[in-house]
matplotlib code that plots the C-alpha trace (Angstrom):
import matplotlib.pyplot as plt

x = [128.0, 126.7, 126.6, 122.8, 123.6, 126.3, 123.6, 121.1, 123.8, 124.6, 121.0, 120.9, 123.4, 122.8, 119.3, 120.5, 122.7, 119.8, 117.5, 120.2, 120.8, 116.6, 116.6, 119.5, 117.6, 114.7, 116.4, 117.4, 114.8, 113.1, 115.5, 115.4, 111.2, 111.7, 114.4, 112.0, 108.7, 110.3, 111.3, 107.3, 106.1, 107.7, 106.0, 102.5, 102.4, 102.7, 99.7, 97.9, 97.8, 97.4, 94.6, 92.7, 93.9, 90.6, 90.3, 93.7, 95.5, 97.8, 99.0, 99.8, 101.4, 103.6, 104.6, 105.8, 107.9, 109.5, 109.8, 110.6, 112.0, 113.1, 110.2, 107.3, 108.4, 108.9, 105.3, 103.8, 104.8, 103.1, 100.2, 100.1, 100.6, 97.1, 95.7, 96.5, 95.8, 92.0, 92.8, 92.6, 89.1, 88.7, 89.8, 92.5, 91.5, 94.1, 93.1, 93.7, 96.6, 98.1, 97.1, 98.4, 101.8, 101.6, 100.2, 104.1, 106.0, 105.8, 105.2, 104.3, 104.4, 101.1, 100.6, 97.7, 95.4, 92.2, 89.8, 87.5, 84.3, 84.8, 82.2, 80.7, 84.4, 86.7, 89.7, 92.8, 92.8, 96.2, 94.7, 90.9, 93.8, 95.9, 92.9, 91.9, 94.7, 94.8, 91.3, 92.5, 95.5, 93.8, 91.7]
y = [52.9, 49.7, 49.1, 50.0, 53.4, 53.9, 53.3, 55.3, 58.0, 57.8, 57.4, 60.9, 62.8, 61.4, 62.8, 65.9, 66.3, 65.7, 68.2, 70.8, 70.0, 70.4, 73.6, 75.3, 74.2, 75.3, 78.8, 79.0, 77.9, 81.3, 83.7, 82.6, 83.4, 86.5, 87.5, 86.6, 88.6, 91.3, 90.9, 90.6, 92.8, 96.0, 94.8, 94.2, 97.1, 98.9, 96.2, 97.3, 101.0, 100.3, 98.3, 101.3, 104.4, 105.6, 108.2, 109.5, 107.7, 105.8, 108.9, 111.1, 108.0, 107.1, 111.0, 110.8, 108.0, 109.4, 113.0, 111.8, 108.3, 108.2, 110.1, 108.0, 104.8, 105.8, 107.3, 104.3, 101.4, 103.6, 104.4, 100.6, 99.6, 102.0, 100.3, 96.5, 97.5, 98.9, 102.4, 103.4, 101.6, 104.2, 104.6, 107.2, 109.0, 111.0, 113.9, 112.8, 111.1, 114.4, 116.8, 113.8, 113.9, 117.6, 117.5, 115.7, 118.1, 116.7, 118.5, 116.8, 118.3, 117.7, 118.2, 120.2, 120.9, 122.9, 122.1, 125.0, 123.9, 125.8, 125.1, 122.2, 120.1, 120.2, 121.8, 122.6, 126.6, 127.2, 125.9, 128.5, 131.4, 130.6, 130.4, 133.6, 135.4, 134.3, 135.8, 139.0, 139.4, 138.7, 142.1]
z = [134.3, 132.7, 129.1, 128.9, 130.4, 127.2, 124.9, 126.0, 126.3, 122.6, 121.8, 123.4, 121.8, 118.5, 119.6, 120.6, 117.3, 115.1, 116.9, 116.6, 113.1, 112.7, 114.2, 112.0, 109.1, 110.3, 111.0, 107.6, 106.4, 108.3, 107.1, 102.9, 103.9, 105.1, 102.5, 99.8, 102.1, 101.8, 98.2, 97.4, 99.6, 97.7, 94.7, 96.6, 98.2, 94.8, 93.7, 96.5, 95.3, 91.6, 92.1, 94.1, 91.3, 89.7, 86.9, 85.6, 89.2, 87.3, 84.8, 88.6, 89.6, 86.5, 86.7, 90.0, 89.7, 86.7, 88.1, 91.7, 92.2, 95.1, 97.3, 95.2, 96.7, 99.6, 99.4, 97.3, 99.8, 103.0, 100.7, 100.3, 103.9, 105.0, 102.1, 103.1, 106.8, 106.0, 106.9, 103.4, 101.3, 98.8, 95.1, 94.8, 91.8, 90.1, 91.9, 95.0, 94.5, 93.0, 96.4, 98.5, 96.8, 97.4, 100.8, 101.6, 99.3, 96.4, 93.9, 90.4, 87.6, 85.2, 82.0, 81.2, 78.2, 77.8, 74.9, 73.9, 71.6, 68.3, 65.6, 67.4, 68.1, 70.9, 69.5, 71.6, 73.4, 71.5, 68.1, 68.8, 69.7, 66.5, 64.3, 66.1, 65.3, 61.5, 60.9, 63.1, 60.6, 57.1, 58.1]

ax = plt.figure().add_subplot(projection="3d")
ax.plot(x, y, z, "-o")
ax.set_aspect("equal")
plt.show()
């Protein structure tokens, strides 16, 4: 081996070291992007439903995350998913997003109140039954 052949030789695995060292940075570099993808993508997918909730979405929502924590995110991020694929482009109105939770066995709790027009307002059934009753007792 001449002294050329040395050179080039070193040339080569000082080459060789620098395109290994390239490639492990690059690999990390890969694994911090996907750490933090999946890191942003819980919160998008969550984004992705909120922003399609119609009328009274984001009250079933908010219930079932407080009633059922665990089975709403599960729920929520697939919800997302369809909705970030195309396969969902409607607006989940509160309705819908309460018989899907139910359609999976979730069962959400709502509350509920039924207004009854009394004397030309909407008053409360319980307040038209108590006021009901008071004129039924002075008699």
């Amino acid at each position: 081996m001449n002294e050329d052949d040395k050179e080039l030789e070193i040339l080569k695995a000082k080459r060789l070291a620098e395109m290994q060292k390239n490639l492990s940075f690059q690999e990390k570099q890969k694994e911090s992007e996907q750490k933090s993808d999946i890191a942003t993508e819980q919160i998008t997918l969550r984004d992705y439903v909120v922003k399609n909730l119609g009328y009274r979405g984001m009250e079933v929502l908010q219930n079932a995350e407080s009633q059922f924590p665990n089975e709403a995110k599960i729920i929520i991020e697939k919800i997302g998913e369809l909705i970030a694929s195309g396969d969902i482009n409607e607006i989940l109105d509160g309705g819908k997003l309460l018989v899907l939770f139910r359609s999976v066995g979730v069962n959400i709790r709502m509350q509920n109140k039924i207004n009854v027009e009394q004397d030309g307002k909407f008053v409360s059934i319980t307040d038209k039954f108590k006021h009901k009753s008071e004129v039924d007792d002075d008699k």
